[in-house]
C-alpha positions as a LaTeX table, in Angstrom:
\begin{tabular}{lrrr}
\hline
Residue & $x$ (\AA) & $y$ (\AA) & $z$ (\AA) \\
\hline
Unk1 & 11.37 & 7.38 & $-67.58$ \\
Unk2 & 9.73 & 4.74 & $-69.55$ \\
Unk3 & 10.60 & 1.04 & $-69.85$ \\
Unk4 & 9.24 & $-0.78$ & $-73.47$ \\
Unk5 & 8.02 & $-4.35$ & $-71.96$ \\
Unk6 & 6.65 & $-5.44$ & $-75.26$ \\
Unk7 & 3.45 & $-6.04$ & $-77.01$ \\
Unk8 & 0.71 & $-8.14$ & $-75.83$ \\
Unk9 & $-2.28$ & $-9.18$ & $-76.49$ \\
Unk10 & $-4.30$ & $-10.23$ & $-73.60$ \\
Unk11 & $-4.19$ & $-7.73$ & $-70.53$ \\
Unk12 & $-2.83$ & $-10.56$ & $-67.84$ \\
Unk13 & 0.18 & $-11.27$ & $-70.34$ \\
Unk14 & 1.13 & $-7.48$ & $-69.92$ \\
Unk15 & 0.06 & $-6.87$ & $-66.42$ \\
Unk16 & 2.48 & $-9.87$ & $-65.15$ \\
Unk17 & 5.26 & $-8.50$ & $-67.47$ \\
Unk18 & 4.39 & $-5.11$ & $-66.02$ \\
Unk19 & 4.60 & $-6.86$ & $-62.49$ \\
Unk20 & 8.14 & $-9.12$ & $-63.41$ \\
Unk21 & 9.94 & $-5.82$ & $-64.33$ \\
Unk22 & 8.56 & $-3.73$ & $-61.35$ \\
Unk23 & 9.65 & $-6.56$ & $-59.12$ \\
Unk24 & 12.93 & $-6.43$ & $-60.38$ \\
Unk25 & 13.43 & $-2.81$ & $-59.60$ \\
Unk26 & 12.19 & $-2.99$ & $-56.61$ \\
Unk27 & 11.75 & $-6.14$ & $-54.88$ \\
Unk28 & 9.30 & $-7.16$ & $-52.32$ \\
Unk29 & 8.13 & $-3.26$ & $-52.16$ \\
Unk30 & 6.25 & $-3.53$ & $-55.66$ \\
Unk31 & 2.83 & $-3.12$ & $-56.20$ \\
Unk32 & 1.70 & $-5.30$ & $-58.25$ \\
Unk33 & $-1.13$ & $-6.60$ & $-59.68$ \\
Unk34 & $-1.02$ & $-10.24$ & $-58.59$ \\
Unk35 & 0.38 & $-11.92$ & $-55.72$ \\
Unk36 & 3.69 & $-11.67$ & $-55.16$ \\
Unk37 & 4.10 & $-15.29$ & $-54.85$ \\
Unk38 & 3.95 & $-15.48$ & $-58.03$ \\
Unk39 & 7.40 & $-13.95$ & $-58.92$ \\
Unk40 & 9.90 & $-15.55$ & $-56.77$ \\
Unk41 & 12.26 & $-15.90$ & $-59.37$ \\
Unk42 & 12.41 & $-12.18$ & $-60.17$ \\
Unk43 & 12.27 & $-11.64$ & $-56.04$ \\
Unk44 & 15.39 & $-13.98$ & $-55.96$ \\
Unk45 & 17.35 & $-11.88$ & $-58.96$ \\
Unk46 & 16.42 & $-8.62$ & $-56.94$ \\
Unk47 & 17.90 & $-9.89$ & $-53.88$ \\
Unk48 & 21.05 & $-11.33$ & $-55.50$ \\
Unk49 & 21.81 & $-8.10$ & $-57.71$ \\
Unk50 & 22.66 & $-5.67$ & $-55.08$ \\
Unk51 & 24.70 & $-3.43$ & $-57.17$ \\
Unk52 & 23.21 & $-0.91$ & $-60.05$ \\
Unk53 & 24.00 & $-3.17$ & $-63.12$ \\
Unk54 & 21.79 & $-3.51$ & $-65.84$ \\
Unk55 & 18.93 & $-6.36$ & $-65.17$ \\
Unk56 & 17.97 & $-7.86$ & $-68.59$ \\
Unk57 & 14.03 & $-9.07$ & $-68.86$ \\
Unk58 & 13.41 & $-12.69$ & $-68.56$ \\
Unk59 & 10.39 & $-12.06$ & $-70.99$ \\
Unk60 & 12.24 & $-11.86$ & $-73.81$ \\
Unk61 & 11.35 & $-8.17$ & $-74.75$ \\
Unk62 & 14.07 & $-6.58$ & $-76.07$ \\
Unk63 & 14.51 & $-3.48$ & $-73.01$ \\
Unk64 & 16.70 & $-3.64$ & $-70.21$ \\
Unk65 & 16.00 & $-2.16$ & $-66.69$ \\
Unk66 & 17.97 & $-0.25$ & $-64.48$ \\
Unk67 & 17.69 & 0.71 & $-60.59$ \\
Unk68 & 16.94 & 4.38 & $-59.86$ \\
Unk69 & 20.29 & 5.69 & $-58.51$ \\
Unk70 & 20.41 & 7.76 & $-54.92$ \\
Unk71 & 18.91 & 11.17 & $-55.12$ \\
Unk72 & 21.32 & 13.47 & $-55.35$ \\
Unk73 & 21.26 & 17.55 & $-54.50$ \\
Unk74 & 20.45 & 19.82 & $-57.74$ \\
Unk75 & 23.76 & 21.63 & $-59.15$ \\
Unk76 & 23.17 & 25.59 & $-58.30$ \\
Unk77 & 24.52 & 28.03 & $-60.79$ \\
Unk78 & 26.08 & 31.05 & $-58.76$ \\
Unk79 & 24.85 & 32.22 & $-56.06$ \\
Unk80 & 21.96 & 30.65 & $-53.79$ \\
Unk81 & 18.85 & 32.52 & $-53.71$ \\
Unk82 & 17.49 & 33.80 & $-51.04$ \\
Unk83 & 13.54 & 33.35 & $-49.94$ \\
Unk84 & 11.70 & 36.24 & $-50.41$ \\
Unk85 & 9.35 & 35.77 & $-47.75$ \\
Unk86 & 11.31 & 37.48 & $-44.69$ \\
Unk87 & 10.08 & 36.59 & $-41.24$ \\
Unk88 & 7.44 & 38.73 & $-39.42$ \\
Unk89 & 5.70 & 39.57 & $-43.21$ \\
Unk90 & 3.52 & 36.95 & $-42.87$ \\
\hline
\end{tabular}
């Protein structure tokens, strides 16, 4: 999944956006591309917003970020298949 984060036109500009968005998704975890002491007002909105709303960007792009929900199991249709590798045919 893609997230627009705008047009820029010197690299920092869109590496920091790139690293404000990312920390908002994922907090502290992020890898970003400066130090993270540089974002402690996106660190503070990930900690506050514990839920899975909708974070808007601060940088005034016009995109809106959501958390990744839980991974949930793949719906089977019908029956389960078997593995075709039987033990001892190795």
């Amino acid at each position: 999944k893609h997230i627009y984060l705008g047009l820029y036109n010197e690299e920092a500009a869109a590496a920091k956006a790139y690293d404000r968005a990312l920390v908002r998704l994922r907090g502290a975890a992020a890898a970003t591309n400066y130090s993270l002491t540089n974002y402690k007002d996106e660190l503070q909105a990930f900690e506050l917003d514990t839920s899975t709303e909708t974070l808007a960007l601060s940088n005034g792009a016009d995109g809106i970020l959501k958390r990744p929900a839980p991974a949930q199991p793949l719906p089977t249709r019908g029956k389960p298949v078997k593995s075709p590798v039987t033990p001892g045919t190795r």
